[in-house]
N, C-alpha and C positions, 0 to 999 in steps of 0.2 A: 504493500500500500504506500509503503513511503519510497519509492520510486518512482510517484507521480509528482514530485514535486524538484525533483532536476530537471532543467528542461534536456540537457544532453540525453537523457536516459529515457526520453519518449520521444528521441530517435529514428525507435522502432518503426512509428507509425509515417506512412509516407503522407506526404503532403502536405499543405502552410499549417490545414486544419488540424492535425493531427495531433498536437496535444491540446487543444480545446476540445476534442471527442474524446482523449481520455479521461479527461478533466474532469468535464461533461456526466461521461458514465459510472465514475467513480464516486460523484456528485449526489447521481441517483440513485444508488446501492445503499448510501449513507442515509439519503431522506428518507426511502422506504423502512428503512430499519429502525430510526429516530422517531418514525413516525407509529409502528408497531410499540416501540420500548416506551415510547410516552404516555401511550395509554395505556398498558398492561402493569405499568410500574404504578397504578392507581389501584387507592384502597376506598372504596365506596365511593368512589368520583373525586376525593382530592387522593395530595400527598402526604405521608407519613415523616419525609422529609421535609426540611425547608431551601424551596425554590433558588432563591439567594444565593445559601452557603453552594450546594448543587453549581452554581454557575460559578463560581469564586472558586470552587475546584478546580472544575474543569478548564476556568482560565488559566488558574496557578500551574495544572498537568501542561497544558499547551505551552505556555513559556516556557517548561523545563526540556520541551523537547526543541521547542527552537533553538534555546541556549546551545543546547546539545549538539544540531545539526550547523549552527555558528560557529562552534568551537572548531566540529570538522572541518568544514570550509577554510578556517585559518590555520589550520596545521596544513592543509592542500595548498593555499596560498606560500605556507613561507617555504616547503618543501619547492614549491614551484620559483620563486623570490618574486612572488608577485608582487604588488605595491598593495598595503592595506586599503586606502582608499582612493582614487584620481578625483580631488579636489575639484566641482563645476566653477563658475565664477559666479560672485557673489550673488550677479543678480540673477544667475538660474536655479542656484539653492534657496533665494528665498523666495520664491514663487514657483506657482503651479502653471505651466506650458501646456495645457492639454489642451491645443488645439488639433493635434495632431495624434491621439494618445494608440492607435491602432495600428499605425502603419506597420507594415512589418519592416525597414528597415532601424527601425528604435530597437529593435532586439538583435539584429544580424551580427553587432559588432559587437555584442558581449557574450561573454562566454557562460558556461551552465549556470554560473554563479550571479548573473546579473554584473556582469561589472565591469567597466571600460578596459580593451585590451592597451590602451595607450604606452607609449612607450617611456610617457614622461608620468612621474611621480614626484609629488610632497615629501614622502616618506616610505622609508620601504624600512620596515620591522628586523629585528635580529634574528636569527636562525633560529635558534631556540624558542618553544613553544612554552611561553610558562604565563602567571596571572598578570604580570604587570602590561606583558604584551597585549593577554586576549582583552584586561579590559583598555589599553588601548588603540585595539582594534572595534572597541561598541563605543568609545568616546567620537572616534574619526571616519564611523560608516555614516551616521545617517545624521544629517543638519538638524538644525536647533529647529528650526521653523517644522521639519515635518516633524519632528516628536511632539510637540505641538499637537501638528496637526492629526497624528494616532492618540493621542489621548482624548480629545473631541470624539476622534473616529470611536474610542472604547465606549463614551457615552451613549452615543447611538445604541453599541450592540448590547450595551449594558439591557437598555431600554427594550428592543429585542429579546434580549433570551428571559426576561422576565414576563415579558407580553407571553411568550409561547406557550408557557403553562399556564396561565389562565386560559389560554385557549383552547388546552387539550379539556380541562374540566371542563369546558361550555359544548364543545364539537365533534365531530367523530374526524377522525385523519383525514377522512377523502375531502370533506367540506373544508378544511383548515389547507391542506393542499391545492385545491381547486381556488380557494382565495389567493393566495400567495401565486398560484400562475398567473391571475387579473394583473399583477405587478409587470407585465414583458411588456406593455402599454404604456402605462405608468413612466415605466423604465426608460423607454426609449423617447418621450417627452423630455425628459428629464440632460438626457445625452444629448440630446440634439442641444437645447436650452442651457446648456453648461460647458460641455467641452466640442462641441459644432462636430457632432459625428454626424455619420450620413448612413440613412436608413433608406435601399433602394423601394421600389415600386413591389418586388417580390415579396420585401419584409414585409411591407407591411400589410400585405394582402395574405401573408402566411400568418401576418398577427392578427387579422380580422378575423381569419377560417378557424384559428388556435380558440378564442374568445369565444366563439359559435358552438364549436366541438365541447369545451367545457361547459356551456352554460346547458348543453343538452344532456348530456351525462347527469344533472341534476333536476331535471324537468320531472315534475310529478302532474300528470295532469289532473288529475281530481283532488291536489294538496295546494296546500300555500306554500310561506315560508315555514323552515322545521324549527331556527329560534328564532329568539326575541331578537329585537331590536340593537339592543347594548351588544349581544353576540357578534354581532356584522360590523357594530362601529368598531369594537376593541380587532376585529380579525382587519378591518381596512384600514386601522390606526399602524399596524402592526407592516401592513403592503409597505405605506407609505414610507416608513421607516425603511422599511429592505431596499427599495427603492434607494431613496436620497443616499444612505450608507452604504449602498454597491457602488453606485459612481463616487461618492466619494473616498473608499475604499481603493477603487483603478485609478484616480488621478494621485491619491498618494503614491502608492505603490511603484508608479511609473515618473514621478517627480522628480529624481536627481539620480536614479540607479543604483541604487545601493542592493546590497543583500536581501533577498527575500525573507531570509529566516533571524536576519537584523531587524528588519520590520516587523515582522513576528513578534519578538521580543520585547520590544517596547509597546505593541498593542496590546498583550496579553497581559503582559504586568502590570498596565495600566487598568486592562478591564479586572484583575482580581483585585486589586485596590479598591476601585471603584463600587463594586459587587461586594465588598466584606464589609464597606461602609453602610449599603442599601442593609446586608443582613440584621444589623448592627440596630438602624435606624427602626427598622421594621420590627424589631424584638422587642423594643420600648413603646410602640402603640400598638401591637397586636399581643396579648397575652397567651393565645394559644398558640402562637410561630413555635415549631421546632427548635430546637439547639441547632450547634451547627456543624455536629456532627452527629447528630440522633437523625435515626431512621436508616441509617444506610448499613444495618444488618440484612437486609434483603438483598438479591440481586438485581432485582430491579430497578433501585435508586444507583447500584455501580452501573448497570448498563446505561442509564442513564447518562449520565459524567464519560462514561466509554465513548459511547457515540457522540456527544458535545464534541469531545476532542477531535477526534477524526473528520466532525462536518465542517469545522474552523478551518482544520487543515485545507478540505477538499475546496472549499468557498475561496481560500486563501490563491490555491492552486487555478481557477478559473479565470478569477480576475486577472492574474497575472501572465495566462498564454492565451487568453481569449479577452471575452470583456462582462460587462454585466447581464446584458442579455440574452447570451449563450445560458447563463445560471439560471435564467427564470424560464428558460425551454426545460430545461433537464428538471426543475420542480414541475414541471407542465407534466413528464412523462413517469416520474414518481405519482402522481398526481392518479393517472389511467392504473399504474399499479395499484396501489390503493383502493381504489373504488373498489377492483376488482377484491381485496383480502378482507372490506372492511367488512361483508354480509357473512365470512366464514369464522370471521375471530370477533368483530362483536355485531353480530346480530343486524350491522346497520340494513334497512331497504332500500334495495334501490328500483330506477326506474328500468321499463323494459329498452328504454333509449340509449343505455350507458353503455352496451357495445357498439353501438355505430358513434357515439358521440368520443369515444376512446380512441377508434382510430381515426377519427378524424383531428384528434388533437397530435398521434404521430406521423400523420402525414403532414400536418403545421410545420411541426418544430423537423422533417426534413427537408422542407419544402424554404424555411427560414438562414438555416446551413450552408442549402446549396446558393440559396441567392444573395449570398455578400458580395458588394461592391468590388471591383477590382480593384488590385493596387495601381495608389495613386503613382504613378514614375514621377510624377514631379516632386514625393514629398521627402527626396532625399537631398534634393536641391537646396542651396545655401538663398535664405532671401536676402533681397537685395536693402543694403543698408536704408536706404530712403522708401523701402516697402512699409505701408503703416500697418500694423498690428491692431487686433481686436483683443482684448484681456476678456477670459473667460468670468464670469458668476464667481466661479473660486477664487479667483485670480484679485481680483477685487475683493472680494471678503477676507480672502489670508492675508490682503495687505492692512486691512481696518484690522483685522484680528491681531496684526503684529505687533502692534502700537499698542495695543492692549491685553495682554497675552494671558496672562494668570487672575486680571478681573476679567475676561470671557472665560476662561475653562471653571474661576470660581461659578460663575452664574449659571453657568452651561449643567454645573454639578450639582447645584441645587435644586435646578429645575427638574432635573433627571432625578433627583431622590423624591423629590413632591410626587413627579407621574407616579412611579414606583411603585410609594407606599399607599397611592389612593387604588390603585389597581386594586394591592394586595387585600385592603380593607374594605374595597366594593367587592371582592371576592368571596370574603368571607362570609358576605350577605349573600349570595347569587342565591341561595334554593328561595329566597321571597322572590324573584326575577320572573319565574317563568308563568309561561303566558299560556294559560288556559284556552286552548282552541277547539271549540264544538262545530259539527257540520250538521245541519237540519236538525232533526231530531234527536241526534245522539245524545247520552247523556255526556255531561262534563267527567264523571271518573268512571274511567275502565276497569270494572268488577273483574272482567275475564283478565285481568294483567297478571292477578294473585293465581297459580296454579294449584297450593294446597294453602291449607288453613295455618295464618301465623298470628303471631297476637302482635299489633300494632305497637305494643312496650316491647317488641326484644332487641330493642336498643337503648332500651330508658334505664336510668337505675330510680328505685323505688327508694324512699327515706321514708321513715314509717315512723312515727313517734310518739311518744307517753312522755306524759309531764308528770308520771309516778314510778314506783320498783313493781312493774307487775312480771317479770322474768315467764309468768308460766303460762302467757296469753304469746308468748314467742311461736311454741310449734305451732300453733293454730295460723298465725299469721304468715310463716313459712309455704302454708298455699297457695301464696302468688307466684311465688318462683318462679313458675315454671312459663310465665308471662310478659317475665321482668330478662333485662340481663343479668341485674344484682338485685339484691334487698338489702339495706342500709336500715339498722334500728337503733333509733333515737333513744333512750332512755337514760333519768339519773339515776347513780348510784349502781351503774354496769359492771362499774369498776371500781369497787369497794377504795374507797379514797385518790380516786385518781378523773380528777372532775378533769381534768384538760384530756385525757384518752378521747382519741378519734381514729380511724382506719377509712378504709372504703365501704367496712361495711357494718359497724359499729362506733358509738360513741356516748359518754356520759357526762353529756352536757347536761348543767342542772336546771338552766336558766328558760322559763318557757317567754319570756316579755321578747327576748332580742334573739329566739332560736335563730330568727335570719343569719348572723354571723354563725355559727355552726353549719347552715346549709352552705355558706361561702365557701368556707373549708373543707367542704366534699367535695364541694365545686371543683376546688383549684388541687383539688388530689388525682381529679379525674384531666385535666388540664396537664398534669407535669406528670400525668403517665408515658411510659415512654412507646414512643412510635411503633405501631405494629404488635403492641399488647394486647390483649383480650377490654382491659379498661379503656385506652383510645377508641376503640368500635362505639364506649357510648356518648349517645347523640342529645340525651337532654334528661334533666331529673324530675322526679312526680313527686310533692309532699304532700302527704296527709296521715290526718292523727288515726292512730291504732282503732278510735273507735268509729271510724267513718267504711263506707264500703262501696268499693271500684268493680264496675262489671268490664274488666278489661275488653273484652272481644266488641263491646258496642262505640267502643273508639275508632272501631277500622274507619278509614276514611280520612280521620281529621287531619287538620294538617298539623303537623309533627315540626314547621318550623317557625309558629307562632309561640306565643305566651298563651298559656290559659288559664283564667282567674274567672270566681265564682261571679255571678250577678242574680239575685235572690233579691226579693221584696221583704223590709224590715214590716213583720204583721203588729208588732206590738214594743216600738220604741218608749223611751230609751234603754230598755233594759230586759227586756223580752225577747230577741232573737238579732240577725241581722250580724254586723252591720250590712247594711248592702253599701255597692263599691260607689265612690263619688269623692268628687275632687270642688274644691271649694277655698275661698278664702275669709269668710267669714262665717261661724260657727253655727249661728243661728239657721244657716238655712236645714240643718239633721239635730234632733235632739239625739244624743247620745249621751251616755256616762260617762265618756272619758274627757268629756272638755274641762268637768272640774277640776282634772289630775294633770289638764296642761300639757296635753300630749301635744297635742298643736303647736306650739312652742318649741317642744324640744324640737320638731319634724322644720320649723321654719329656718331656724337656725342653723339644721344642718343640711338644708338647702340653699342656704348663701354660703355656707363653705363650698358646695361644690359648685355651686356657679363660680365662687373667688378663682377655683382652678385652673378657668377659660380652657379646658378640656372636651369642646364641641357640645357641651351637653345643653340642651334648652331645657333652660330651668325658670321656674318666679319662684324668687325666694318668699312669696307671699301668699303662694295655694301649698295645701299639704289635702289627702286622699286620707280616705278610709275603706275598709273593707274588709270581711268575710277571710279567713287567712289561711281553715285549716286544709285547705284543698286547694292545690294550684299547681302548674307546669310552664319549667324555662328551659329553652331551647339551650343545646349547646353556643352557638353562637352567640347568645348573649349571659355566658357566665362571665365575661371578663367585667361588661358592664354593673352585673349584681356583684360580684367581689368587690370592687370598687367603691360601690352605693353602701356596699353593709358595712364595711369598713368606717366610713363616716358616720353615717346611723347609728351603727353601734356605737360609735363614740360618745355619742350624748343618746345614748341610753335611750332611745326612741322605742315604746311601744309598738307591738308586730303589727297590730292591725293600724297604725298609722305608716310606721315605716314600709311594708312591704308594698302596699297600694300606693305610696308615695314614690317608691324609687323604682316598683314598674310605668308607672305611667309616666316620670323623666325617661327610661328609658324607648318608651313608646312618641314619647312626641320628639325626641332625639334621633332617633334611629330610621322612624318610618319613610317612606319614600314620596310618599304626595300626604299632604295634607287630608284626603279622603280614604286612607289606606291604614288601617291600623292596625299595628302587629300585635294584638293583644285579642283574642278570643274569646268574648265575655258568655258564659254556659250558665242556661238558667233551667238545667234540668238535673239539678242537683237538688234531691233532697233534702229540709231539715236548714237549721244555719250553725252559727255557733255554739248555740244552748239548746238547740232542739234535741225531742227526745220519744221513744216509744214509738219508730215506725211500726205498721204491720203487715202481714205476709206482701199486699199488693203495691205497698211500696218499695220494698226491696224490687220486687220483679219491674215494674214500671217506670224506674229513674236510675239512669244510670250509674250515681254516684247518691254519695246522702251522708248525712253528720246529725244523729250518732246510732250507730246502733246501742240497743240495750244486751248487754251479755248474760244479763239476770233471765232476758226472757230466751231462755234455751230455743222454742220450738222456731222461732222470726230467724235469729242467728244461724239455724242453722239451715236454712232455706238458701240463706246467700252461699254458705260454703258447700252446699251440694251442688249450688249453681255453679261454684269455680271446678267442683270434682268432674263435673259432666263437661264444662268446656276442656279444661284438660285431655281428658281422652280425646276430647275434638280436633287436638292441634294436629298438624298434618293428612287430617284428610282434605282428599281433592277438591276443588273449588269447579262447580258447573257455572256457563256459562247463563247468560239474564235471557231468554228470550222474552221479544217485543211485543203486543199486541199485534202490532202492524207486519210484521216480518214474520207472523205463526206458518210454517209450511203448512199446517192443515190446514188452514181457512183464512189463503190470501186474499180473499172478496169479502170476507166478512164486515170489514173496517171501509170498504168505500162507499163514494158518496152514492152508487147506484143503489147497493144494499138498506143504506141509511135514509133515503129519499124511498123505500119502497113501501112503507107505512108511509098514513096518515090518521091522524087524530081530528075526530069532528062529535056532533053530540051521539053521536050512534055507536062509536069505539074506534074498533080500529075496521078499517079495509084499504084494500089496494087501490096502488092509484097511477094509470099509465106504467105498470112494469111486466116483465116477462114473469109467465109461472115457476120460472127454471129458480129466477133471483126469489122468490119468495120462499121457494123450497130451500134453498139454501140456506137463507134468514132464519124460517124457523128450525132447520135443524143446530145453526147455532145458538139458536137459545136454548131448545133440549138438554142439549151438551153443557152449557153454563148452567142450567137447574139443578141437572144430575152433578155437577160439580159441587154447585152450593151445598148442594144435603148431604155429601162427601164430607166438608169443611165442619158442619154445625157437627155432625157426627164424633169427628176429630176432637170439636172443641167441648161438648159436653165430655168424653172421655179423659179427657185432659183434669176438668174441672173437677172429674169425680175422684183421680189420682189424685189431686193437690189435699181434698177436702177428707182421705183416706190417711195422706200423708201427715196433718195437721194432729191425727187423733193422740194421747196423752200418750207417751210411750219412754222410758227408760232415754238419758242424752248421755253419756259420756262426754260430750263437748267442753264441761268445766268440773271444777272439783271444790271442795268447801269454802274455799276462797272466793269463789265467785258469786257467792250469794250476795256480796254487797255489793250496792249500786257505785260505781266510778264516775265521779262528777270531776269532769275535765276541762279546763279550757286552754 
């Protein structure tokens, strides 16, 4: 592989083209592979690693090997007595000449190594190969102005390989490929409009057909768009980039003749500098960001960093015996690959179009090849002194840029860490992003997606808590397991004198007013678990107190990356049930009992510390919430925000049911994306509130959640946990499909308007009116059918009714033991 990168040594291949089609293919071996490893090195659609560090590798691996193939290079030079560098004159080192950047005789006269064979030399090195030489062999290769101008260039790609992987979580390979072709257009705007290349009548009629071919490989005719919006901006954010940074990657490259793997060197070590700083920056506003070297016990994350290095190399390799537009064919014909692997390794569909629009894209890109311009004979011609010159786009800007050289790359570096880190943290939110698209009648969620029965918590961890020592109501509660990923149980005195003890899935917290801050603590244990454990899989925590009860399986559906908090009508304020949730700043509008205990206060207080923060949060230090508390669900994505919020809270001692309804809804008016979009899920089919008491049998079955049960009363209690035995046994059988009314194979006439127009109603009943005998026969055999169905149902449901009323009768419980005789008044 690294034999593509001398040009003597592709040789081999006859003709000018000849290592631009190695280049070329070696190009596209790397993308298809890049392109497989990036998505398969994903754990439930992100990474276990952090992105960043990842690229700060990979850039760190690549300079080592330039160094490497530099070093070489100078032991061949002094073996040879070549001169280290032939010096241009001043004013061709500090500016960029690409008016001319393609011609092939700019290359004729140098040898494998890129470097003038002149006979006249500055300096020619001592025989001896040792450090003081090689490093002043990297002092004397490459001008102050283009190092310069390769640390800019790092920016760029900075900005690149960090885009990439938010694009693998948003897109499948073939869409993210097929974008990145759209660039050969782009590109070639770009070339013309900077260094005045010339694009004949073939190119660009082979970049028309190229554009055609691609955009039909993705034609669904009876679909839309497959994402959102923001998906297409961040992939064209990312074109444009390839773009601007390939040409200006070949006008460095080609600027004063220096060493290829000199250039190398200072690009790469500039991009891992650059990229340890992004890591760096990113680990202090994102709190779930990986370490920066966590996650990469898989192979996945190394093959990842493998193929980084190698596609630098190979891009590096392009630009320098071709130009940039040759690179976005060879992504053109990764691109047809792809399509083709992406329906067998993940699942993606495609259209029935995508063979003929595949090769219509390889007929492009050889259609593009063969019709390069000829060489120009005149461009070896010396011009004539009084000839006047055009300065290129760059040409002009590296000379503003010279004059001010480290305030442009400082600004240039800031801005690059802003993109960066907004990426990374509008990433973190992406599963609120997506876009709900229904077609006629379908419904909005695909029942058939689920193939067998799962419980919509087996990513959740469960925290389950008592604000008393009840140790022997534990195995009872151990029945969710099998629902949950974990169960986490709250109680004091777990830990016989050891009130700070916590784990992942115990704790003896004593404190029931600020349990918040305990839940923070789980939070951030599930947070600094390390990458690709069993605890990083879970995706958000459920609290509620020991005596409430969750019919897990009637959650399927919900969405799993909102907040959800109770919403209940308070029946008999101030001190009879409730609170219900509400956000206010003067008291009076909720009579409640807590205002005399100046909970309000504490919670105001510690709402202007965090606005004092200016940590993006929208806050009024002057509304504080109340709410219902013992029941509610936070997504993972927003535990950084709740560790944060309890932290402060906790501080001044705020009350749960002011604090927690206070510091979800700053995170909801902070966080959400429109003003009419609110990431909080208010559920008002919750049972009971925070002092209710004595459900019975029909409201356990009826509601899916509810506060409190009584344990005293044996026969209610234990309605809910045969409920949970029987879903249990349910998990993993297979999921049938919904059929429609309108789509019944048996009776596709049923439902239209000629069936339903075949009655009329008048004072006499019913009789026909203008239809055929046939349609009427039909009609009434589907009513027969729906009768005999009903009297099936009622059948069913008095059967049912008569088990439940069987079930109820006085009978021996095992479910508690003497201890449970007395009532548990919680809050």
């Amino acid at each position: 592989m690294f034999r593509l990168f001398s040009h003597n040594r592709l040789a081999w291949l006859h003709g000018p083209q000849g290592a631009a089609y190695a280049a070329a293919l070696g190009l596209i071996a790397i993308q298809v592979g890049i392109g497989i490893i990036m998505k398969i090195s994903q754990s439930k659609g992100t990474y276990d690693f952090s992105p960043s560090s990842s690229v700060t590798i990979s850039e760190f691996f690549k300079m080592l090997l330039s160094t490497l193939f530099f070093y070489r290079e100078c032991k061949t030079r002094i073996a040879n007595r070549e001169p280290a560098h032939t010096p241009l004159p001043t004013s061709e080192r500090n500016s960029f000449e690409e008016t001319k950047p393609f011609a092939e005789d700019q290359t004729s006269d140098l040898n494998g190594n890129g470097h003038s064979m002149s006979p006249t030399s500055a300096y020619t090195p001592a025989a001896n190969m040792d450090i003081k030489t090689f490093i002043l062999f990297i002092r004397n290769e490459v001008s102050r102005d283009t190092r310069y101008g390769f640390a800019q260039l790092a920016l760029f790609y900075a900005l690149i390989n960090n885009t990439i992987f938010v694009a693998y979580k948003l897109a499948d390979p073939g869409t993210i490929q097929l974008t990145k072709s759209g660039v050969t257009f782009i590109t070639a705007l770009v070339m013309i409009a900077t260094l005045g290349s010339k694009i004949t009548k073939i190119q660009w009629i082979a970049i028309v057909i190229q554009i055609c071919g691609l955009m039909v490989t993705q034609y669904h005719p009876e679909e839309g768009t497959a994402y959102p919006i923001s998906t297409y901006l961040i992939l064209l954010f990312q074109v444009f980039l390839s773009a601007l940074s390939g040409v200006y990657n070949q006008a460095l490259l080609k600027s004063d003749g220096s060493s290829l793997h000199a250039d190398n060197m200072i690009l790469y070590a500039s991009g891992a500098a650059i990229n340890l700083l992004l890591h760096l920056v990113i680990r202090v506003l994102k709190a779930d960001e990986p370490g920066f070297f966590t996650g990469y016990g898989s192979i996945g994350a190394c093959l990842v960093i493998l193929s980084n290095v190698f596609i630098g190399l190979a891009i590096t390799a392009v630009y320098k015996y071709a130009d940039a537009v040759i690179k976005c064919f060879a992504t053109a014909v990764a691109t047809g690959i792809l399509l083709y692997l992406s329906p067998i390794l993940f699942g993606t569909e495609l259209s029935f179009l995508v063979l003929p629009g595949t090769i219509v894209v390889f007929i492009a890109s050889w259609l593009y090849m063969e019709g390069a311009a000829p060489k120009d004979t005149n461009a070896s011609m010396p011009k004539q002194v009084n000839e006047p010159t055009h300065p290129s786009i760059f040409s002009k800007m590296s000379a503003v840029s010279r004059l001010h050289q480290r305030r442009v790359l400082g600004i240039a570096s800031f801005f690059t860490v802003v993109v960066v880190a907004f990426l990374t943290m509008s990433n973190s939110r992406m599963p609120d992003r997506a876009k709900g698209k229904t077609a006629g009648s379908q419904p909005a969620i695909d029942e058939a997606a689920d193939l067998v029965l799962e419980s919509p918590f087996k990513n959740t961890l469960a925290m389950v808590r008592w604000n008393s020592d009840h140790p022997e109501r534990m195995p009872l509660l151990q029945q969710y397991a099998p629902f949950f990923h974990d169960l986490h149980f709250s109680m004091p005195g777990y830990v016989k004198g050891d009130v700070e003890f916590h784990n992942l899935t115990h704790d003896s917290f004593p404190s029931a007013e600020v349990i918040y801050t305990q839940i923070a603590k789980t939070m951030q244990l599930i947070l600094d678990a390390p990458a690709g454990s069993a605890t990083s899989e879970i995706e958000g925590l459920f609290y509620y107190h020991f005596d409430a009860w969750i019919d897990p399986l009637a959650y399927a559906g919900s969405n799993m990356h909102n907040i959800w908090f109770p919403d209940i009508v308070d029946q008999a304020p101030p001190n009879g049930g409730g609170p219900r949730f509400e956000c206010m700043t003067d008291p009076k509008r909720y009579d409640w009992w807590g205002w005399g205990q100046k909970f309000h206060h504490a919670s105001m207080a510690a709402s202007a510390v965090v606005d004092h923060f200016d940590m993006d949060y929208n806050v009024n230090p002057y509304e504080w919430c109340i709410g219902w508390t013992d029941i509610y669900y936070v997504p993972r994505r927003f535990f950084a925000d709740y560790i944060f919020l309890s932290s402060i809270f906790g501080g001044f001692s705020v009350f749960h049911e002011v604090a927690v309804p206070t510091m979800l809804h700053i995170i909801d008016e902070s966080r959400r994306r429109h003003p009419s979009r609110s990431i909080i899920d208010r559920f008002g089919d919750c049972w009971g509130s925070c002092c209710a008491s004595n459900p019975n049998v029909q409201d356990i079955l009826w509601n899916r959640c509810g506060h409190r049960l009584d344990y005293v009363n044996e026969k209610v209690t234990a309605v809910h946990y045969e409920r949970l035995g029987n879903q249990t046994a349910m998990l993993g059988e297979p999921i049938g499909e919904t059929v429609y009314a309108h789509k019944r194979p048996t009776s596709p006439n049923a439902f239209s308007a000629e069936t339903l127009t075949a009655l009329t109603v008048d004072e006499h009943g019913v009789k026909p009116a203008n239809v055929t005998s046939e349609s009427i026969d039909e009609a009434n055999a589907e009513m027969d059918r729906l009768a005999r169905q009903r009297e099936k149902n009622l059948e069913k449901i008095q059967e049912a009714s008569e088990s439940i009323d069987g079930f109820l009768e006085p009978e021996p419980n095992p479910l508690t033991d003497g201890s449970s005789k007395s009532t548990v008044q919680e809050r």
